[in-house]
C-alpha positions as CSV (number, residue, x, y, z in Angstrom):
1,X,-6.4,4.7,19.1
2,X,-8.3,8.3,19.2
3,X,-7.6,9.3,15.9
4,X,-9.6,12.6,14.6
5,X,-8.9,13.2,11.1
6,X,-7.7,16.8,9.7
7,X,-10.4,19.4,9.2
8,X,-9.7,19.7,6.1
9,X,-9.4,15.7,4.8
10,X,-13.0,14.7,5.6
11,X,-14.1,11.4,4.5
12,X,-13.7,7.5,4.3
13,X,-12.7,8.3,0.2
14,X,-10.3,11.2,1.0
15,X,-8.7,9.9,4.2
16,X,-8.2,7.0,1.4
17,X,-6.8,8.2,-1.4
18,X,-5.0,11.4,0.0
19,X,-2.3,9.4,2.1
20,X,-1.9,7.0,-0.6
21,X,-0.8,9.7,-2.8
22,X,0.2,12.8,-1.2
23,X,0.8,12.6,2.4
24,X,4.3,13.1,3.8
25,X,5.2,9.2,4.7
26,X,7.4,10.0,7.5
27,X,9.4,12.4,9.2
28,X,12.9,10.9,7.5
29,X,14.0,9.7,4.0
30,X,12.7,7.8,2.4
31,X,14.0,4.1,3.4
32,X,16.6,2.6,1.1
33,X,16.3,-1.5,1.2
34,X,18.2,-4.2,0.6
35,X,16.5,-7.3,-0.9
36,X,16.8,-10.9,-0.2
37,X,15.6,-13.7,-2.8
38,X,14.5,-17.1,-0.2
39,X,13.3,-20.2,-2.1
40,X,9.9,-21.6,-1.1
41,X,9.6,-25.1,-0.3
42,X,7.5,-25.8,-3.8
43,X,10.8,-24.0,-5.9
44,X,9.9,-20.8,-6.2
45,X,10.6,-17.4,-4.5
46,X,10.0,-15.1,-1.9
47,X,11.7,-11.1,-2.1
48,X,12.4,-9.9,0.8
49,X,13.2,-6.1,1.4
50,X,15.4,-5.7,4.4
51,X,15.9,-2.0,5.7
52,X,19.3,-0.8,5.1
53,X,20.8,-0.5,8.6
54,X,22.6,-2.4,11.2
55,X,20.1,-4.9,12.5
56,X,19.1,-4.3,15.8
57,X,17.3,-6.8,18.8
58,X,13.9,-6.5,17.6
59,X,12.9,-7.5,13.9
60,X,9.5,-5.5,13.0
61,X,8.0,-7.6,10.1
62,X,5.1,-6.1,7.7
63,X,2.9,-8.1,5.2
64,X,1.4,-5.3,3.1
65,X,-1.9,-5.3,1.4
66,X,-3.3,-6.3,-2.1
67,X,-1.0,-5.1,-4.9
68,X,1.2,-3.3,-2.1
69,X,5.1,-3.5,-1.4
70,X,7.9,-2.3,0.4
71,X,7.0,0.9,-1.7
72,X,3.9,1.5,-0.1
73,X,3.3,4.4,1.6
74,X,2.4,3.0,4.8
75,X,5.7,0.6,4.6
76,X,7.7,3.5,4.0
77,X,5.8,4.7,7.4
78,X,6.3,2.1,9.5
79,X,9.9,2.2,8.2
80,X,10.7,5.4,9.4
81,X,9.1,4.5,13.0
82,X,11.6,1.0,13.1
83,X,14.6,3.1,12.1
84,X,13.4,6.0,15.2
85,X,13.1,3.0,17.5
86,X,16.1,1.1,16.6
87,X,14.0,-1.5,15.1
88,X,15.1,-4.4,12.4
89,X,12.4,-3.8,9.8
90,X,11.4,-6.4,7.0
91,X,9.0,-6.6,4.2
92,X,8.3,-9.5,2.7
93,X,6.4,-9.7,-0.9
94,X,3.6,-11.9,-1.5
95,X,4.3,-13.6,-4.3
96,X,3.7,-11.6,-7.6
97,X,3.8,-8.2,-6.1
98,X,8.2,-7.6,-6.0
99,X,8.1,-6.4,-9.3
100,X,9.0,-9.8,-10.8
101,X,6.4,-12.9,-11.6
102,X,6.8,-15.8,-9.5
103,X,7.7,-19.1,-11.4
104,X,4.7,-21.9,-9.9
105,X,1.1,-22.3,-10.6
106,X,0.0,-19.9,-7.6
107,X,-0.3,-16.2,-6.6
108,X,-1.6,-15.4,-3.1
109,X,-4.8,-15.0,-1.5
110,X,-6.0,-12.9,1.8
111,X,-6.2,-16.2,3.5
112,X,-2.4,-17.6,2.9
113,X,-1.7,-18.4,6.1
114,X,0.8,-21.3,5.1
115,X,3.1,-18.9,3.2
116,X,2.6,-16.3,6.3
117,X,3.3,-19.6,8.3
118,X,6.6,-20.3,6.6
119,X,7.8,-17.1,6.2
120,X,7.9,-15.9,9.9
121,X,8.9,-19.6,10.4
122,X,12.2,-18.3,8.7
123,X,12.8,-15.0,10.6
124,X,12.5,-17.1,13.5
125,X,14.9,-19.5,12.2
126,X,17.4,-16.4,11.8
127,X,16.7,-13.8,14.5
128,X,16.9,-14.9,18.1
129,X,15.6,-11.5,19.0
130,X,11.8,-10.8,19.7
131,X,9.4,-10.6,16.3
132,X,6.3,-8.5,16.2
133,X,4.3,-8.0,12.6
134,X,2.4,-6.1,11.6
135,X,-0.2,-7.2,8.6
136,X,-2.0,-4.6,6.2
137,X,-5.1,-4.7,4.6
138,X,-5.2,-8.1,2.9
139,X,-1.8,-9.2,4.7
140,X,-3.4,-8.5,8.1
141,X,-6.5,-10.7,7.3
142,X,-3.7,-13.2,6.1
143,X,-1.9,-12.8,9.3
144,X,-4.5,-13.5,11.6
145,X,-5.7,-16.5,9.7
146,X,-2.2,-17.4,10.5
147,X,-2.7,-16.6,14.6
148,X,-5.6,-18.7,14.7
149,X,-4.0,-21.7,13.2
150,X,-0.9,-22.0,15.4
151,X,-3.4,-21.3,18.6
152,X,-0.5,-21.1,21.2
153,X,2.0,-22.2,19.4
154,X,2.4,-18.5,17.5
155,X,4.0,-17.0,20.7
156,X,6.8,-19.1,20.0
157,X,7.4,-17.2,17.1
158,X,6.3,-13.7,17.4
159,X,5.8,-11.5,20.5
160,X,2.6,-9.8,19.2
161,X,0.4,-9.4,15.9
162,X,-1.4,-6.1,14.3
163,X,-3.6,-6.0,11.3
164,X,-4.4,-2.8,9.7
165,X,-7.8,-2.1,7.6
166,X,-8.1,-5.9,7.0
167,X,-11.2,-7.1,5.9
168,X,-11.9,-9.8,8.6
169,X,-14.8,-10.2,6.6
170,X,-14.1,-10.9,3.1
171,X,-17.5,-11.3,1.7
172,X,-19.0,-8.0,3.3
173,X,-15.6,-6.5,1.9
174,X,-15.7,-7.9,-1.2
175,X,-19.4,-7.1,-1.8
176,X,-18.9,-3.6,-1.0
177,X,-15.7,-2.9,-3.1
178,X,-18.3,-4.0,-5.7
179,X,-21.1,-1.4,-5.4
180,X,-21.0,1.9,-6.7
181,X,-18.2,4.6,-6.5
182,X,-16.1,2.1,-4.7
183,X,-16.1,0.1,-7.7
184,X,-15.2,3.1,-10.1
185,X,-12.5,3.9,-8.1
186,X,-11.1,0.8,-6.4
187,X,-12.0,-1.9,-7.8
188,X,-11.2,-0.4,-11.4
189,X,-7.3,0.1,-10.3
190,X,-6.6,-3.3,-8.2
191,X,-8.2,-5.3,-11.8
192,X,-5.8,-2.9,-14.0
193,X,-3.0,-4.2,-11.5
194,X,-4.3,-8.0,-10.9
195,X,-5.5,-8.7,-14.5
196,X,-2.6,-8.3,-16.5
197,X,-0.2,-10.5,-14.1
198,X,-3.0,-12.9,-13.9
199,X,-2.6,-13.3,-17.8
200,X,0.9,-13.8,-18.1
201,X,0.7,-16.0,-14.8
202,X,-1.4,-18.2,-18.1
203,X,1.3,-17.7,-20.6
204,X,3.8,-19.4,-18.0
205,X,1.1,-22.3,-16.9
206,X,-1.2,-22.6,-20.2
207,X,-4.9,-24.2,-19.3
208,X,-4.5,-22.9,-15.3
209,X,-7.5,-20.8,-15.5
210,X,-10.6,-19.8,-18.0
211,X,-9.1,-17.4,-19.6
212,X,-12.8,-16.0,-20.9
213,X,-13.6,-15.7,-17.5
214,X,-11.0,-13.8,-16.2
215,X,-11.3,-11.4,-19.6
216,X,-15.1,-10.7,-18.5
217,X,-14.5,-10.1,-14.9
218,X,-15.5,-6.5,-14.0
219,X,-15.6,-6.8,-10.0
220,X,-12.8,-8.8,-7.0
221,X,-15.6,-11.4,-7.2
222,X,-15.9,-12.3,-10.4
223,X,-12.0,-12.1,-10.3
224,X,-11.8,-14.4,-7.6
225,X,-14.1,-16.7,-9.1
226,X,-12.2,-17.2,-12.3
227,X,-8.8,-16.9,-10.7
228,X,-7.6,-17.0,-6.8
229,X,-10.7,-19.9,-6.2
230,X,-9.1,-22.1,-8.6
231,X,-5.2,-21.3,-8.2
232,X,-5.4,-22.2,-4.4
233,X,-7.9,-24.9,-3.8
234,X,-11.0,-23.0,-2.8
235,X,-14.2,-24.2,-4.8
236,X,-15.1,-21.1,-5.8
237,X,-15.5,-17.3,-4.8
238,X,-18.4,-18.0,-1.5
239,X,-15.6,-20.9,-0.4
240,X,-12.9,-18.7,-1.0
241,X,-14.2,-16.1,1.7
242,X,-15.7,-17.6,3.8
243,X,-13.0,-20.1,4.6
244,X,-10.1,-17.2,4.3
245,X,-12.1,-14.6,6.6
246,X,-10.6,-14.3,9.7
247,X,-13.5,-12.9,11.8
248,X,-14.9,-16.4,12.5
249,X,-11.3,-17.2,14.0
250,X,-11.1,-14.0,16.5
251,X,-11.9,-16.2,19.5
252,X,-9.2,-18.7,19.3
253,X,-6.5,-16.3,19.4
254,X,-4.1,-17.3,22.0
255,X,-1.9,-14.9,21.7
256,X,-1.7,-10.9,21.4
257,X,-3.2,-9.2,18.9
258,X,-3.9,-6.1,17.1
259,X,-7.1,-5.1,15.2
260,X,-7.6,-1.4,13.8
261,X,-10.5,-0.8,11.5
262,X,-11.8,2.5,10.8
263,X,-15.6,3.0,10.8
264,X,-15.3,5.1,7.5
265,X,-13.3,2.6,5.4
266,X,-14.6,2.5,2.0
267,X,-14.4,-0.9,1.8
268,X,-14.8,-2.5,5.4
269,X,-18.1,-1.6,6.7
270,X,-18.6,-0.9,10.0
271,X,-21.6,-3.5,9.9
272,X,-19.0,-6.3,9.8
273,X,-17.1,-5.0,11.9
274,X,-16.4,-7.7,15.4
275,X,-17.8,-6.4,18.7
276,X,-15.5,-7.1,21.9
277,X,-17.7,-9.9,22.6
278,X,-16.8,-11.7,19.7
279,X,-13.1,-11.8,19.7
280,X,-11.1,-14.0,22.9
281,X,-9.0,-12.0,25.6
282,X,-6.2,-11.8,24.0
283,X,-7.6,-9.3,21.0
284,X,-7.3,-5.6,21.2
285,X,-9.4,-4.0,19.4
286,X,-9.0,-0.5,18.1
287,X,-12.4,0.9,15.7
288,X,-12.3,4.9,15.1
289,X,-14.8,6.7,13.7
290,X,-12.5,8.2,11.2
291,X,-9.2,7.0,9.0
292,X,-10.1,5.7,5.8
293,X,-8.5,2.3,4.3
294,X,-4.6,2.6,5.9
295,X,-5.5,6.1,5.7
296,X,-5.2,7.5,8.7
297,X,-3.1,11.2,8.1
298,X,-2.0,14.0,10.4
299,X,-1.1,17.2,11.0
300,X,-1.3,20.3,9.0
301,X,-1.6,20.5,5.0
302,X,-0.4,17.9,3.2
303,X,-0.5,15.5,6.3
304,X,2.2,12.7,7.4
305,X,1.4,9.6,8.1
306,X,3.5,8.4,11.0
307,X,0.8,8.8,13.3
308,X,-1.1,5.5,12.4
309,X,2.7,3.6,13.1
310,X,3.4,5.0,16.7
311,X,0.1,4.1,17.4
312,X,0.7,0.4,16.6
313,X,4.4,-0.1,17.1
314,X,3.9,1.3,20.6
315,X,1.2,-1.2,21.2
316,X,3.6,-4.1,19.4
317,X,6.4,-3.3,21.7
318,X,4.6,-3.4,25.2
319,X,5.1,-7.0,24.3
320,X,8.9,-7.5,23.3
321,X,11.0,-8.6,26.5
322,X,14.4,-7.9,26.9
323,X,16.6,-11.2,25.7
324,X,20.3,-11.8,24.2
325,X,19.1,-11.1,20.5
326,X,21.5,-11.6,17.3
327,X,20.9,-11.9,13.7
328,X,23.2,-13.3,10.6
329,X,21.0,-11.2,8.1
């Protein structure tokens, strides 16, 4: 990917914040969905936002990133790429994040490869066409944690993998959300978004957590500490990423995959960033110098932002073969 940012959006903040608020998402409308409630296997629920079309061969599946949605702006992108390619596209929520609290004792982590695991277990179940995903920013980390764990088994269920601005490294990520104007800017809006949900999450499930804890967090890692640790059976914040970072894991891919980092992200150093000698042959990896966190933008003043999506959906599709498809969604 030889992306060159915009004269005039310079910057790992800018190419940041700008697409996330003001860049033109596509080239068409914006997507209308239709939702899908699935029960999990411990009784309680997964949305899923299906694209409003007729549903075509290929099913193009995105996990989006921390706090995110089908309401993102990259999933609007990639939805406006599926709809120009004929694509069947799919957003499933993490739970907590569809607009509605989830009902059990759990939330969602960047290293939930068991729900990723059960959800594309359930496409598969209903599409006999070809499956590529796409994971962003926390949902890519999740993702390949997922890739690694089924080894070769994950062909059987998807033709290819991508994860976008995912911090394969969750401590050097974490760590540097934490310091300085990252930490005024990001960190400050995902503990507006996490805290309050993490507080009625109490209210349903009373003794859960240290409340006093969470109250005083002021940084993801004093977050994670008093809340994702505990809620999903990681000791503690150090357990919690090492174990969920997906870096370690690159090597046993056994199947294609995707990983785009931008040098400039805000919040993924570069320092961490894998060299090809550390990931196994089947990994791609795509590192420009320039795009932000799912940044990214094109073109003239204000930008769009399907440039980042034809990049990767082209790459996803080299892989899909031509097969009798149908789907009862």
């Amino acid at each position: 990917m030889n992306y060159v940012a915009p004269w005039w959006l310079p910057g790992g903040h800018l190419q940041t914040i700008w697409p996330a608020l003001v860049a033109r998402r596509g080239f068409g409308p914006t997507p209308a969905y239709r939702r899908e409630r699935w029960t999990t296997p411990d009784a309680d629920f997964v949305d899923v936002d299906w694209m409003a079309a007729p549903q075509k061969p290929t099913l193009l599946v995105l996990f989006h990133g921390l706090e995110g949605s089908s309401g993102s702006h990259y999933a609007h992108a990639f939805a406006d790429f599926a709809q120009q390619h004929q694509l069947s596209f799919a957003v499933p929520h993490f739970r907590g994040c569809s607009g509605e609290l989830n009902w059990g004792p759990r939330a969602y982590h960047s290293g939930d490869h068991e729900e990723i695991a059960w959800i594309l277990q359930r496409f598969r179940s209903r599409h006999s066409g070809p499956i590529v995903v796409v994971g962003v920013s926390l949902g890519g980390n999740a993702l390949l944690r997922w890739t690694q764990e089924q080894g070769a088994q994950a062909a059987k269920v998807v033709s290819a993998v991508a994860a976008v601005s995912s911090p394969i490294d969750l401590a050097a990520s974490g760590h540097a959300i934490g310091r300085g104007l990252n930490r005024q800017i990001y960190t400050r809006m995902f503990l507006n978004s996490m805290k309050p949900k993490a507080l009625k999450k109490l209210l349903q499930h009373p003794g859960l957590f240290d409340r006093e804890a969470l109250l005083a967090a002021r940084d993801l890692y004093a977050f994670d500490n008093a809340f994702t640790a505990p809620l999903h059976g990681f000791r503690d914040t150090d357990d919690y990423w090492a174990r969920a970072s997906s870096k370690p894991g690159l090597k046993d891919i056994e199947s294609p995959a995707l990983v785009v980092n931008a040098c400039n992200d805000p919040f993924v150093p570069a320092s961490c960033l894998p060299a090809s000698s550390e990931v196994g042959r089947h990994v791609t990896l795509w590192q420009p110098d320039q795009g932000g966190h799912v940044g990214f933008a094109q073109g003239p003043f204000p930008g769009h932002l399907r440039g980042l999506p034809d990049a990767v959906g082209a790459w996803l599709l080299q892989f899909v073969v031509n097969e009798k498809a149908g789907f009862d969604g």
